[in-house]
C-alpha positions as CSV (number, residue, x, y, z in Angstrom):
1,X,-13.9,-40.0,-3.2
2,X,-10.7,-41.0,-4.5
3,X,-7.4,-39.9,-3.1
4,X,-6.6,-38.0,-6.3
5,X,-9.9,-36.1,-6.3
6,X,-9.6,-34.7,-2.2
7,X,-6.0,-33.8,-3.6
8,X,-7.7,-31.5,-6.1
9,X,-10.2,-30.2,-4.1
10,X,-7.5,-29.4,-1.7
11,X,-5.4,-27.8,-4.1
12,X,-8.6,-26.0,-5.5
13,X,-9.5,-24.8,-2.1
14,X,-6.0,-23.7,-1.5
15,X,-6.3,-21.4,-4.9
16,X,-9.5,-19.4,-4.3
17,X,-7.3,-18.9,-0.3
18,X,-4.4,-17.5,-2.3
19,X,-7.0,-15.6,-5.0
20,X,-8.6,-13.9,-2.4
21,X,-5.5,-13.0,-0.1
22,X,-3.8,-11.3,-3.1
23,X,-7.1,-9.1,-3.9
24,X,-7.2,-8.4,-0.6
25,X,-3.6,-7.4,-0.7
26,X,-3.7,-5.5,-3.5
27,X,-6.7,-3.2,-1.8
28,X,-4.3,-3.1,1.0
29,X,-1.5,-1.7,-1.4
30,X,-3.8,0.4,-3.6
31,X,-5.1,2.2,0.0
32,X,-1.7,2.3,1.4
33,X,-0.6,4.3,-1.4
34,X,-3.7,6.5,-1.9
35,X,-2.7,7.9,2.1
36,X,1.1,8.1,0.7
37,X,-0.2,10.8,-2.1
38,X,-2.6,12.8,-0.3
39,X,0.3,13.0,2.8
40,X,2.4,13.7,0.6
41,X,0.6,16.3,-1.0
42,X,-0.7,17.6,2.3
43,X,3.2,18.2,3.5
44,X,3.6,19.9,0.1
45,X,0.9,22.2,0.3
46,X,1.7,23.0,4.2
47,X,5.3,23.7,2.6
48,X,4.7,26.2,0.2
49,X,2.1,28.0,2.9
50,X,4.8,28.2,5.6
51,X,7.2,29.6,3.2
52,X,4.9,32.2,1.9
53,X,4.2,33.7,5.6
54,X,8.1,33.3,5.8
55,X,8.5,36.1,2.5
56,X,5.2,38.0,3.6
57,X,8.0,39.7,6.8
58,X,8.5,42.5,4.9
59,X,5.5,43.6,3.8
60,X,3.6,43.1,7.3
61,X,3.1,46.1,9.6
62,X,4.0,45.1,13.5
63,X,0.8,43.6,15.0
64,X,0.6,41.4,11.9
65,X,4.3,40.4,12.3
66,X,3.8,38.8,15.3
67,X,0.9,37.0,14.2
68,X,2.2,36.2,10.2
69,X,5.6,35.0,12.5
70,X,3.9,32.8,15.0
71,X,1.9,31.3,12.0
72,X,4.4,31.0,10.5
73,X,6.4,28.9,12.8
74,X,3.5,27.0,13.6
75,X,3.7,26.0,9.9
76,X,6.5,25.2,9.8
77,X,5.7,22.3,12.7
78,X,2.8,21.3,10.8
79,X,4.9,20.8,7.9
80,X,7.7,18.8,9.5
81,X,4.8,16.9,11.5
82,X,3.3,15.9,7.5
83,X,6.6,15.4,5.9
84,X,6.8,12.8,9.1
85,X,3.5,11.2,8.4
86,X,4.2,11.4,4.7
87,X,7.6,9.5,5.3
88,X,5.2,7.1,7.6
89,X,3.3,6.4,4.9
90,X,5.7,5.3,2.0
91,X,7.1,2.9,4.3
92,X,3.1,1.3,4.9
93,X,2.6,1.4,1.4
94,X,6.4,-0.4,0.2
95,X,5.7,-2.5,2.5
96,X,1.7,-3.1,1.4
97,X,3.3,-3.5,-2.0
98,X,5.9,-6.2,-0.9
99,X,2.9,-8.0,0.8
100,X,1.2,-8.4,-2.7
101,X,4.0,-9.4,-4.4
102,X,4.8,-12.3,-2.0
103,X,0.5,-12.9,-2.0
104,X,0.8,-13.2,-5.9
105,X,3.3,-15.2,-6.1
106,X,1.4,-17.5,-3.8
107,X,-1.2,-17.7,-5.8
108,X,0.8,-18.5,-8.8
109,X,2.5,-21.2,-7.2
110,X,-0.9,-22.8,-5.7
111,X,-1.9,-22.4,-9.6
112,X,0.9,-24.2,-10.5
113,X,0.7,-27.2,-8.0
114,X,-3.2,-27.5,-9.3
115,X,-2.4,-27.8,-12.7
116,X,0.2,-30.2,-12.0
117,X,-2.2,-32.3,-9.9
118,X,-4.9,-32.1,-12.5
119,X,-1.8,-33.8,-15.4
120,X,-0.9,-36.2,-12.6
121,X,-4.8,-37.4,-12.3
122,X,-5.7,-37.0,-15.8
123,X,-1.9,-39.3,-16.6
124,X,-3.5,-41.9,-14.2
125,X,-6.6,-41.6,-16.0
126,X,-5.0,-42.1,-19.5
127,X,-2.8,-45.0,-17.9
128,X,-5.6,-47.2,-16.3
């Protein structure tokens, strides 16, 4: 085999690398940001419940004022706890995002460097 040839089945073998890495980095990003939403909308929903045993104060009679207040408070945990997780997330999924983006423009390049290796050869060819 020629040394023009194992320089294009290198550069071949180097594209389908990069190909796959990117897919696999944008399933990484596309899961990363699936958790961000449904944290998101988990710390959202925990929220709005917390502040609706915080208005319900008024209308409670004393045994469930205790209770509404001690769920309440243990909402409001749950909710910073989410928000946290939530916050947790965004940063996996910018940073599952960024991933791609450098895995892409891997790929491109690795595209690049095969079509210039195939004009080199097929120059060569033309020449000789």
């Amino acid at each position: 085999m020629s040394p023009e040839k194992r320089k294009l089945k290198r550069a071949q073998l180097i594209q389908r690398v990069r190909s796959v890495e990117r897919m696999q980095s944008a399933l990484a990003a596309s899961e990363a940001e699936a958790t961000r939403v449904r944290l998101f909308g988990v710390a959202e929903r925990t929220r709005n419940l917390a502040a609706h045993y915080g208005r319900r104060e008024g209308e409670m009679v004393a045994a469930d004022l205790r209770s509404g207040k001690a769920m309440g408070e243990q909402l409001q945990k749950l909710s910073e706890l989410s928000e946290k997780q939530a916050e947790e997330a965004e940063l996996l999924s910018r940073s599952k995002r960024e991933d791609f983006a450098q895995s892409d423009l891997r790929l491109r390049k690795a595209e690049e460097s095969t079509r210039d290796l195939v004009k080199t050869i097929v120059a060569g060819l033309e020449k000789g």
